[in-house]
N, C-alpha and C positions, 0 to 999 in steps of 0.2 A: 413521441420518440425522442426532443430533444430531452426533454427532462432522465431520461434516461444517460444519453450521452451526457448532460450535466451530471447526472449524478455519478459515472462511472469516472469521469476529469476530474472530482473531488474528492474521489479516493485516489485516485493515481499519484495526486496533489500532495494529497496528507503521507502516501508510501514513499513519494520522491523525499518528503522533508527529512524523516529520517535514513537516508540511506543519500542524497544527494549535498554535495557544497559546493554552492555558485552556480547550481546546474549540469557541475558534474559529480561521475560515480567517486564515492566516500570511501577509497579502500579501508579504509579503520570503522568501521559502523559496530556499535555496540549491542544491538539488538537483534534476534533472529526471527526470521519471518514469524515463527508462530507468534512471539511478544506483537510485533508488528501486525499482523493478521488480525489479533483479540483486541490493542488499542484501537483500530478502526472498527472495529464490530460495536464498542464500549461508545466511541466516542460520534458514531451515526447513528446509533443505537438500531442495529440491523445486524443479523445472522447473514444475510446476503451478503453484506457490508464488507463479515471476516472472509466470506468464502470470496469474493472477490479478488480482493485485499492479496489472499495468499498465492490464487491465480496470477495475479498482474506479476508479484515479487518475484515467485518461480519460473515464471515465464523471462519474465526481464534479466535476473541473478540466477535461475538454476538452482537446482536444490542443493543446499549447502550442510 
């Protein structure tokens, strides 16, 4: 189970980068979940990875 919760904290990790500065929300963020969704899916190389990814964002930010 924890490798699990590791692995769902290192995606959250990678969504905050692009969308957080200094820890907080980045009103100006360049990229829209889907970009942000596929670079995680690319970059853990996991389909689970984007579907995640896009969970956490729309959850956290709402669909925009």
């Amino acid at each position: 189970m924890s490798k699990i919760k590791n692995w769902m904290s290192e995606i959250e990790e990678f969504c905050n980068g692009y969308i957080c500065d200094n820890g907080k929300l980045d009103p100006v963020w360049d990229f829209s979940i889907d970009e942000i969704s596929e670079d995680a899916g690319m970059y853990f190389h996991s389909n689970e990875a984007k579907e995640y990814a896009k969970g956490y964002l729309i959850k956290n930010l709402g669909e925009i």
